[in-house]
C-alpha positions as CSV (number, residue, x, y, z in Angstrom):
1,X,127.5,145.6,51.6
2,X,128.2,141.7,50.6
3,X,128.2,140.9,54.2
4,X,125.3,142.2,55.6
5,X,122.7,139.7,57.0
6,X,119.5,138.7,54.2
7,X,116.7,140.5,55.6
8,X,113.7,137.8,56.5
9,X,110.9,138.4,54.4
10,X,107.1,137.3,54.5
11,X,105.9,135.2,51.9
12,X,103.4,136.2,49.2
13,X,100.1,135.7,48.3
14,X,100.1,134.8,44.6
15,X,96.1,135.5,44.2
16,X,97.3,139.0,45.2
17,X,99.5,139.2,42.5
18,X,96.5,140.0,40.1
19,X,96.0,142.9,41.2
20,X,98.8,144.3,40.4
21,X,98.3,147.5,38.2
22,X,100.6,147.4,35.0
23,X,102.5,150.2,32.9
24,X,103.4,147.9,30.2
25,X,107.0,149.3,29.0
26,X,107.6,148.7,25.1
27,X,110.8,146.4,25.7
28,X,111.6,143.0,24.2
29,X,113.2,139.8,25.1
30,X,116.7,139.2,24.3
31,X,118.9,136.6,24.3
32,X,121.7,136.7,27.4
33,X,124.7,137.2,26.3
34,X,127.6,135.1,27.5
35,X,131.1,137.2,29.0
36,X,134.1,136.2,31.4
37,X,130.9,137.2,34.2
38,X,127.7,135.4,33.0
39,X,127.1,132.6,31.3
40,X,123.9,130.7,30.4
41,X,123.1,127.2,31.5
42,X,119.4,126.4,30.5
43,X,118.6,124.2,33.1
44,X,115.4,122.6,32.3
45,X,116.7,122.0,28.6
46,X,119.4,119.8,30.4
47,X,117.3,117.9,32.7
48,X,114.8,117.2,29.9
49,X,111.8,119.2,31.0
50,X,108.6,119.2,28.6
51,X,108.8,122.4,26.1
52,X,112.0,124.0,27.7
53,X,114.1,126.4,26.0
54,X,117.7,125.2,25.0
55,X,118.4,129.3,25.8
56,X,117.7,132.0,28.4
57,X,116.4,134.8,27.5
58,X,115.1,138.2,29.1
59,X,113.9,141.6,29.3
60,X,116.5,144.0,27.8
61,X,116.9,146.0,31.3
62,X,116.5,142.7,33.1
63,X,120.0,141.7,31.2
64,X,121.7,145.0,31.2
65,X,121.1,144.4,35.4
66,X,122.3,141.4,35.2
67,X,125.8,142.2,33.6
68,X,126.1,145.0,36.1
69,X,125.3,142.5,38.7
70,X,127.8,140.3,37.8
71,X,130.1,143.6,37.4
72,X,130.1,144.3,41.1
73,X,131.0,140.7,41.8
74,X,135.1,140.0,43.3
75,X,137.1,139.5,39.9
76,X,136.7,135.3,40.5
77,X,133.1,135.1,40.7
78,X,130.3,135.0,37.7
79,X,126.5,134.0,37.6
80,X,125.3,131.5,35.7
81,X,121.3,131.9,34.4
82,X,119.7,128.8,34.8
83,X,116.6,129.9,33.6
84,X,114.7,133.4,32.5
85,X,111.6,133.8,30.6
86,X,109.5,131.1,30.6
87,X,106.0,130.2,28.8
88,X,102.9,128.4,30.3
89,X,103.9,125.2,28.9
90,X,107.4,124.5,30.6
91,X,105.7,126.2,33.9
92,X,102.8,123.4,34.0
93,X,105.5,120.9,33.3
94,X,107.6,122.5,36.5
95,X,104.1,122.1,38.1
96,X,103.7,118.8,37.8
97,X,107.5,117.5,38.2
98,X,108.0,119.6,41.8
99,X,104.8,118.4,42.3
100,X,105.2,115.2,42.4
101,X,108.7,115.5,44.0
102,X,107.2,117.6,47.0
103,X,104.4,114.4,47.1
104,X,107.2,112.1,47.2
105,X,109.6,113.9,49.8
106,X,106.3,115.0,52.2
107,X,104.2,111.5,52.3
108,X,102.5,112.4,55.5
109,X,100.9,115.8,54.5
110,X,97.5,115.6,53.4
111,X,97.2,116.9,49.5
112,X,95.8,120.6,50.3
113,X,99.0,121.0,52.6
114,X,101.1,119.4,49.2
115,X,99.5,122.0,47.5
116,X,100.3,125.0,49.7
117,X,103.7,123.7,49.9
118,X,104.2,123.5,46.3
119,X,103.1,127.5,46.3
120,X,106.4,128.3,47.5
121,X,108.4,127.2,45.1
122,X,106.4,126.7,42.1
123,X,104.0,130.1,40.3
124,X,100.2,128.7,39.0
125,X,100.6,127.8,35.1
126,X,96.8,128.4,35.3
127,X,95.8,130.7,31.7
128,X,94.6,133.4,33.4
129,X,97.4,134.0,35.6
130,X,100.8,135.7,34.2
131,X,103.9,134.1,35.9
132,X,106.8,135.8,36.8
133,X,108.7,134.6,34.4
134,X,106.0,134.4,31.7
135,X,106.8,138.1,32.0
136,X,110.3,138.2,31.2
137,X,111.2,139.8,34.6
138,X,112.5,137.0,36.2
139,X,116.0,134.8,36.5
140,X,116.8,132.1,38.5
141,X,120.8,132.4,39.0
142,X,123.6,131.1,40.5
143,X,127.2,131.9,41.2
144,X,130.6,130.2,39.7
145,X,134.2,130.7,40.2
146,X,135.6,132.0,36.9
147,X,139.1,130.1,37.7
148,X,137.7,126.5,38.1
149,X,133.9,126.7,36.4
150,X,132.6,125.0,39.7
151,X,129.2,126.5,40.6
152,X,129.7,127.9,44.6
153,X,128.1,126.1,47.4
154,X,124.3,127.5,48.0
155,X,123.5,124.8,50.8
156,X,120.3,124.0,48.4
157,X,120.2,122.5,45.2
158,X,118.0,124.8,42.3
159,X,114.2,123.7,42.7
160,X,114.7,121.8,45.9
161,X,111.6,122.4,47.9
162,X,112.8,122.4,51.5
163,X,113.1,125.1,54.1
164,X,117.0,125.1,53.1
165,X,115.8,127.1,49.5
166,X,114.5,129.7,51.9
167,X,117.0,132.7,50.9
168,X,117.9,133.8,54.6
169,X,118.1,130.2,55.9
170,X,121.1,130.2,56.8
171,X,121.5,133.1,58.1
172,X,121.8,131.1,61.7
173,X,124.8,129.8,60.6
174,X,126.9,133.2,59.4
175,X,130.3,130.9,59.2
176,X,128.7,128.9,56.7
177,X,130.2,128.6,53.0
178,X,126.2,128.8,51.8
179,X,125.5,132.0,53.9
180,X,128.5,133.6,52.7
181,X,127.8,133.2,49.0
182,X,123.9,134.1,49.3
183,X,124.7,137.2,50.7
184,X,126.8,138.0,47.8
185,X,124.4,136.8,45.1
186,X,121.3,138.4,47.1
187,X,123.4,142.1,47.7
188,X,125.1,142.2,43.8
189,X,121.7,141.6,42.5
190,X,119.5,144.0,45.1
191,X,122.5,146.8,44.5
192,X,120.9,147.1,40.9
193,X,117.3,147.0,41.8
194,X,116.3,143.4,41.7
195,X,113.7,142.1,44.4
196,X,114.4,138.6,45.4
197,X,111.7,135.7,46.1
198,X,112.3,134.6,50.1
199,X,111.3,130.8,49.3
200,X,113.9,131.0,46.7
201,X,117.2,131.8,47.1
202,X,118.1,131.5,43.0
203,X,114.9,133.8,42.0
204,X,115.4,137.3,41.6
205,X,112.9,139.8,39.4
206,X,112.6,142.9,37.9
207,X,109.9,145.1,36.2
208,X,106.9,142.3,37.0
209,X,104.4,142.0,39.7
210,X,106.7,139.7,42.0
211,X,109.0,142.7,42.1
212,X,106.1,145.8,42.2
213,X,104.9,144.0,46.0
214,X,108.2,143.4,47.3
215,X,110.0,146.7,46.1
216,X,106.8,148.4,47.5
217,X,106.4,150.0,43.6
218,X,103.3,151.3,42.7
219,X,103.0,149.2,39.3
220,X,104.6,146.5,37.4
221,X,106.7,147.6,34.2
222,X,106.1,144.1,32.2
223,X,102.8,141.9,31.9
224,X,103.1,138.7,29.8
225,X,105.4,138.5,26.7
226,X,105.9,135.7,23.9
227,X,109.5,134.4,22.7
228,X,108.9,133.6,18.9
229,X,109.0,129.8,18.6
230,X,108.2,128.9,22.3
231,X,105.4,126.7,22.9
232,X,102.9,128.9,24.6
C-alpha cells in the first residue's frame, strides 16, 4: 500500500466550498496528545506568526485518526503536527505573510495571477468563509524518525508555495527520498479516511468541506468551531 503512486488530483474551487451541506456532529476540540508516534510542534508559534497557538489542537475523531495513522507507520517513523485548528486571526496573518512571500518569489506575475497563486496554498480568512482548519478538521503533518528526531526529507519545506508542495510532484522521480516518504505519509493517513489537499502535500482533513468534495461525501461532519482563549 505505502508504495503505490499519489494519485494526481484537480484542484478546488474554494467559492465551491460554500456550498457544502453540513451535519454538524456534537464533538469538541482536544488537545493532541504527545506518544513515541506523534508529537506536536506548533509551527506558527515558533516562527512568531500573529495570534498563533503555542498548541495543536483537533477534532476528537480527527486525533483518534491521527494516532492510528501514526499506528500503521514502520516502528522508526512518527508524525509531527505542525499545525491543527486554526482561528481567522492566525489565517489572515498566514494570508498576508505567504502573500507577500509568493509577491516576493513571483515578481513578474501581475497581482490577480499573485492572487490565484496564493489560492493554492493559502484558504480566504474572509468572515463569512469557514476555513478548513477554522473547522477543526484539518492537520498539516510531517513525518520524523523516532531514533534520531530528524524530520524525513519531503523535497518541500511546510508553506513553501512552489509546484514542489504539489503532493504527487514527485511522483516523476519514484527513486527519490521525497517520493518515497509522501507516499507513506499520504497512504498511513488516506488508510484511515483522511482526504488530502493536492497543492499541499502536509494538509490532510477530516469531517470538513475540503474533505466532503474530495472523498465525494454527501456533507461535511464539522462547520466552524472556537478553542476557548484563541483570538477569533
Amino acid at each position: 500500500m505505502f508504495g503505490h503512486p499519489i494519485p494526481k488530483l484537480p484542484q478546488h474551487d474554494w467559492d465551491g466550498l460554500d456550498a457544502t451541506h453540513i451535519v454538524h456532529a456534537d464533538e469538541p476540540l482536544q488537545i493532541i496528545p504527545t506518544s513515541d508516534k506523534l508529537k506536536s510542534f506548533p509551527f506558527y508559534f515558533a516562527h512568531d506568526v500573529k495570534h498563533a497557538l503555542n498548541l495543536c489542537v483537533a477534532r476528537q475523531t480527527v486525533v483518534q485518526k491521527l494516532q492510528q495513522a501514526a499506528a500503521l507507520l514502520p516502528a522508526h517513523i512518527g508524525i509531527v503536527v505542525l499545525d491543527a485548528w486554526r482561528p481567522r486571526a492566525v489565517q489572515q496573518a498566514l494570508q498576508d505573510d505567504i502573500g507577500h512571500v509568493v509577491k516576493q518569489t513571483y515578481p513578474e506575475l501581475n497581482e490577480q495571477e499573485q492572487q490565484a497563486l496564493l489560492a493554492q496554498f493559502v484558504a480566504p480568512a474572509d468572515s463569512d468563509f469557514i476555513s478548513p482548519h477554522l473547522t477543526g478538521g484539518s492537520v498539516d503533518i510531517t513525518l520524523f524518525d523516532i531514533n534520531s528526531g530528524e524530520w524525513l526529507d519531503m523535497g518541500a519545506g511546510f508553506d513553501e508555495p512552489t509546484e514542489r508542495s504539489y503532493t504527487h510532484f514527485y511522483e516523476d522521480q519514484p527513486e527519490s527520498a521525497a517520493c518515497g516518504n509522501r507516499r507513506l505519509l499520504y497512504w498511513a493517513m488516506a488508510s484511515v479516511g483522511f482526504s488530502n489537499l493536492p497543492t499541499e502535500w502536509w494538509h490532510f482533513d477530516y469531517g470538513n468541506a475540503l474533505w466532503a468534495h474530495y472523498a465525494n461525501e454527501q456533507h461535511a461532519l464539522y462547520g466552524a468551531i472556537q478553542w476557548e482563549g484563541a483570538a477569533s
